[in-house]
C-alpha positions as CSV (number, residue, x, y, z in Angstrom):
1,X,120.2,98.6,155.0
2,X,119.3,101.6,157.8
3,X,118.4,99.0,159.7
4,X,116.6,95.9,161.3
5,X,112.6,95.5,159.6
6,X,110.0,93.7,161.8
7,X,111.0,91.5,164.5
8,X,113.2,88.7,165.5
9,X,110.1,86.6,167.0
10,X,107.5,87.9,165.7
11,X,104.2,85.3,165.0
12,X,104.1,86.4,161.0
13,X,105.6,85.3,158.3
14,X,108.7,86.7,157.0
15,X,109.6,90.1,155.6
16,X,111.4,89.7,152.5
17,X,112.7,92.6,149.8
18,X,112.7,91.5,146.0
19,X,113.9,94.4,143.2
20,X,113.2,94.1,139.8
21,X,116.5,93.9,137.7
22,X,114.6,96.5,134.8
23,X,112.9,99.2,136.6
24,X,114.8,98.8,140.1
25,X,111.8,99.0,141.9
26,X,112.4,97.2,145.4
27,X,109.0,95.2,146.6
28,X,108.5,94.2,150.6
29,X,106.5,91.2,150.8
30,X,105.5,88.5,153.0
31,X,104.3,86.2,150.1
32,X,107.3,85.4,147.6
33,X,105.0,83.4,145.9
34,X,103.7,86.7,144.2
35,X,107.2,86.8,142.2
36,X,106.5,83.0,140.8
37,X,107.2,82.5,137.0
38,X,109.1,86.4,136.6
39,X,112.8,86.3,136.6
40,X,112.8,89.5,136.5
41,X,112.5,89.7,140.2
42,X,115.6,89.1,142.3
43,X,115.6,88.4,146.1
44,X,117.6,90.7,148.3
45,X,117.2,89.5,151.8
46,X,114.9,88.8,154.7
47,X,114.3,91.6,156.8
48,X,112.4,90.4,159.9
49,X,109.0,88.5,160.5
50,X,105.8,90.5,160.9
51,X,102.8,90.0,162.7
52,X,99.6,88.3,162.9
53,X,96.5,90.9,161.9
54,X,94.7,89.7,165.4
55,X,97.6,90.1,167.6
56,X,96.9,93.2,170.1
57,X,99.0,96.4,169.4
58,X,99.9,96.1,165.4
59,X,99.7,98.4,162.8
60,X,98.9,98.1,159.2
61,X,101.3,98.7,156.6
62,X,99.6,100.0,153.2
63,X,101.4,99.3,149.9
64,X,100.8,101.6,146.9
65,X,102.5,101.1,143.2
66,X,103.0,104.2,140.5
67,X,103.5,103.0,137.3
68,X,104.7,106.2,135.8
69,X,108.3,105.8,138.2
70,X,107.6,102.0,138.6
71,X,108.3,102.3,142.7
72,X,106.4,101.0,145.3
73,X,105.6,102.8,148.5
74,X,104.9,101.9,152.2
75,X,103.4,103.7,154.6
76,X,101.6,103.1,158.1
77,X,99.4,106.1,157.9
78,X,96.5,105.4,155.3
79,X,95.6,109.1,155.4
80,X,99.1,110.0,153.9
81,X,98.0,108.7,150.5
82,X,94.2,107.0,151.4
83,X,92.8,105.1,148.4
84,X,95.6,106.5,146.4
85,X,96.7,109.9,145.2
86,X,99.4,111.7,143.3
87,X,99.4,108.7,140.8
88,X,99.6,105.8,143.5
89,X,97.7,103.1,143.0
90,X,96.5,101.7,146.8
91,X,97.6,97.6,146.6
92,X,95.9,96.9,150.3
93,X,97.6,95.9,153.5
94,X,101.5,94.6,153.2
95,X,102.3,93.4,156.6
96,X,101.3,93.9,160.0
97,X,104.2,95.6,161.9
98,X,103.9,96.5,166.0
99,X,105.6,100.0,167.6
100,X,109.3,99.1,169.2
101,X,109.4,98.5,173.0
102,X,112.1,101.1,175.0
103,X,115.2,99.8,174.2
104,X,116.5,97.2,177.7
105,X,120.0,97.8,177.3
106,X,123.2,99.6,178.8
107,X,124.4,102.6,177.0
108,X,128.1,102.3,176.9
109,X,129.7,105.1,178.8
110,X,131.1,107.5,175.9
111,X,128.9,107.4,172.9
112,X,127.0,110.0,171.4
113,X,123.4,109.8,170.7
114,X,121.4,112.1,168.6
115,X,117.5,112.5,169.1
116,X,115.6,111.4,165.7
117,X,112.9,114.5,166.3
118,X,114.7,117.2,168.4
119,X,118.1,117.1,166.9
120,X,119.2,117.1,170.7
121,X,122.7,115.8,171.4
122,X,123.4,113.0,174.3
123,X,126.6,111.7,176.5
124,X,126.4,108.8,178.6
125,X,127.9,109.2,181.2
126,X,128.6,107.0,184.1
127,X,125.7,104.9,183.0
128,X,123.4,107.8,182.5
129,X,122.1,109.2,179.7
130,X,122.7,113.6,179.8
131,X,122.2,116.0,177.6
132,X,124.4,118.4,176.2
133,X,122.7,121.5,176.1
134,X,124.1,122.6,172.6
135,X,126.5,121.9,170.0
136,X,129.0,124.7,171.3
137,X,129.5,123.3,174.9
138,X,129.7,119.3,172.8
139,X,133.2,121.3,170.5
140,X,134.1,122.6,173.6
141,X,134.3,120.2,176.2
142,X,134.2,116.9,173.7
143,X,136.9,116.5,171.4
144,X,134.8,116.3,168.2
145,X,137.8,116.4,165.4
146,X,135.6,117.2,162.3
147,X,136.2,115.8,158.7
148,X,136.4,119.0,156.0
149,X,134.9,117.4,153.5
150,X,131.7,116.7,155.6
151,X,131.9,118.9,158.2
152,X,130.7,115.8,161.1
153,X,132.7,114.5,163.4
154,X,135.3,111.7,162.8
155,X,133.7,109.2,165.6
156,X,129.8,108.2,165.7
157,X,126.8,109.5,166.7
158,X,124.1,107.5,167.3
159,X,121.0,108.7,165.9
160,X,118.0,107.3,168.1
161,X,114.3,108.1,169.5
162,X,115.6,109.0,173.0
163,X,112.5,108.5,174.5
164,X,112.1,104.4,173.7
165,X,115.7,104.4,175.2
166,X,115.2,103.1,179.1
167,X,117.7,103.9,182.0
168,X,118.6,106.6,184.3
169,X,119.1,110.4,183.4
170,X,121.6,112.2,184.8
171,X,122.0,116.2,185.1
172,X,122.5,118.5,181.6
173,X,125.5,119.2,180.6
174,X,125.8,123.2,179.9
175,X,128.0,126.1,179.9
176,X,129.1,125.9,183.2
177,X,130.8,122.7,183.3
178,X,133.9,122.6,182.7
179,X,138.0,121.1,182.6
180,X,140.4,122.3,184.8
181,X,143.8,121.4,185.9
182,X,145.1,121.9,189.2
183,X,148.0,124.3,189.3
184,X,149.1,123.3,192.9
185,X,148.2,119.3,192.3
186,X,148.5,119.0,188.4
187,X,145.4,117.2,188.6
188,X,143.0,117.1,185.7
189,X,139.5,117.6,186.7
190,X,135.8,117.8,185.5
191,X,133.8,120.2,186.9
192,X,130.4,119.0,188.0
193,X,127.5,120.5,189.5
194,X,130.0,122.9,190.7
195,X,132.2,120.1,191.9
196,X,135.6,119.2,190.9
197,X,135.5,115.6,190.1
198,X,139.3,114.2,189.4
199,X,140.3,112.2,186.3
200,X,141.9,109.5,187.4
201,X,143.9,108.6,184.0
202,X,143.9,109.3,180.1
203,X,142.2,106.1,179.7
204,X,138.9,107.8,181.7
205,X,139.5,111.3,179.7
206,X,140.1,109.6,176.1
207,X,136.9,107.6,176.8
208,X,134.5,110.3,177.4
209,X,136.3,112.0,174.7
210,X,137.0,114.9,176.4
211,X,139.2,117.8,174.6
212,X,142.4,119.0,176.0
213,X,142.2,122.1,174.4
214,X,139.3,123.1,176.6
215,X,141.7,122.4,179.9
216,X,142.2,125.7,182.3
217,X,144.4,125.8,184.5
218,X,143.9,127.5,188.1
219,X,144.1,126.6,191.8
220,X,141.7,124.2,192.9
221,X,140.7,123.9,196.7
222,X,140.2,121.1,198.2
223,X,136.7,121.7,199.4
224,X,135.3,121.6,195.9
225,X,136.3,118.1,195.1
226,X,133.9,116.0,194.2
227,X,133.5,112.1,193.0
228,X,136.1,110.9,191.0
229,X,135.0,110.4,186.7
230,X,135.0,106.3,186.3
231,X,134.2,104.4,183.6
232,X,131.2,102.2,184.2
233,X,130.9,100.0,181.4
């Protein structure tokens, strides 16, 4: 499962998936009653309740069937397929389903997100989401070990709408920061909006996942310090 179908309190009735044990073909429906008397159809699980069609805000959710690859096929946009094209058969209106609301939550300081239409890569950081401003300053300042076989990193990466994601934004993160360590204090620090902001521990620097092979070192004066990096949540 990619992940959660229809809502937790929605007014509808339930979401369920059914495949048929022959052909494979894996039916959404909100009326089970439709697989009555055919055990060739197997339940697979509920997947969320949709909504009412009078409810304010929802969006239909066209069904279509092609016998030639027994499948069935969902889609929100009727224009996409209409009365049926390309060997679709149109079934009528599945479910009502609404748009998500922003997503109320904190981000975890740490974890990578991944916008779903840009491709755009995201820290958060102190409780603010920032973006990276591209893959080469993420392997250079973040320590993204990569798997050979796939060629991804070995921790996760959120993949997300970042727009339906509330909470602050904080400044991008580009070429120009960087991680330095104080020759003359044998501090570690980040450098910030031209600040250097100290690392208090490796607890702080494992959890952002910074990468130690990106430390310089160099004299640091004092008059560039900055806040020190914490761990908000």
């Amino acid at each position: 499962m990619d992940r959660f179908l229809g809502s937790a309190d929605g007014s509808g009735a339930a979401i369920s998936s059914w495949i048929h044990t022959g052909s494979e073909d894996m039916v959404l429906t909100t009326d089970p009653n439709e697989f009555n008397g055919n055990s060739s159809w197997k339940k697979i699980r509920d997947l969320g309740k949709s909504y009412n069609s009078n409810e304010t805000g929802v969006l239909p959710i066209h069904r279509y069937y092609r016998d030639q690859t027994k499948s069935h096929f969902y889609t929100r946009d009727i224009n996409e397929l209409g009365n049926g094209a390309q060997g679709f058969v149109y079934e009528g209106i599945a479910f009502y389903l609404k748009n998500s609301a922003p997503i109320d939550l904190r981000l975890r300081d740490g974890h990578f997100y991944q916008d779903n239409t840009t491709g755009a890569l995201y820290i958060t950081f102190e409780s603010t989401l920032r973006h990276i401003d591209s893959w080469e300053t993420a392997k250079r300042l973040f320590n993204f070990t990569y798997d050979p076989r796939t060629g991804w990193p070995n921790f996760y990466i959120n993949k997300e709408d970042i727009d339906k994601i509330k909470g602050p934004r904080g400044n991008d993160i580009t070429a120009a920061n960087r991680l330095v360590h104080d020759t003359g204090t044998g501090r570690t620090y980040f450098v910030d909006g031209g600040n250097y902001r100290y690392i208090p521990d490796m607890q702080v620097f494992r959890g952002y996942h910074f990468n130690e092979d990106a430390i310089e070192s160099k004299y640091v004066r004092a008059s560039f310090a900055g806040k020190q990096v914490t761990i908000t949540y």
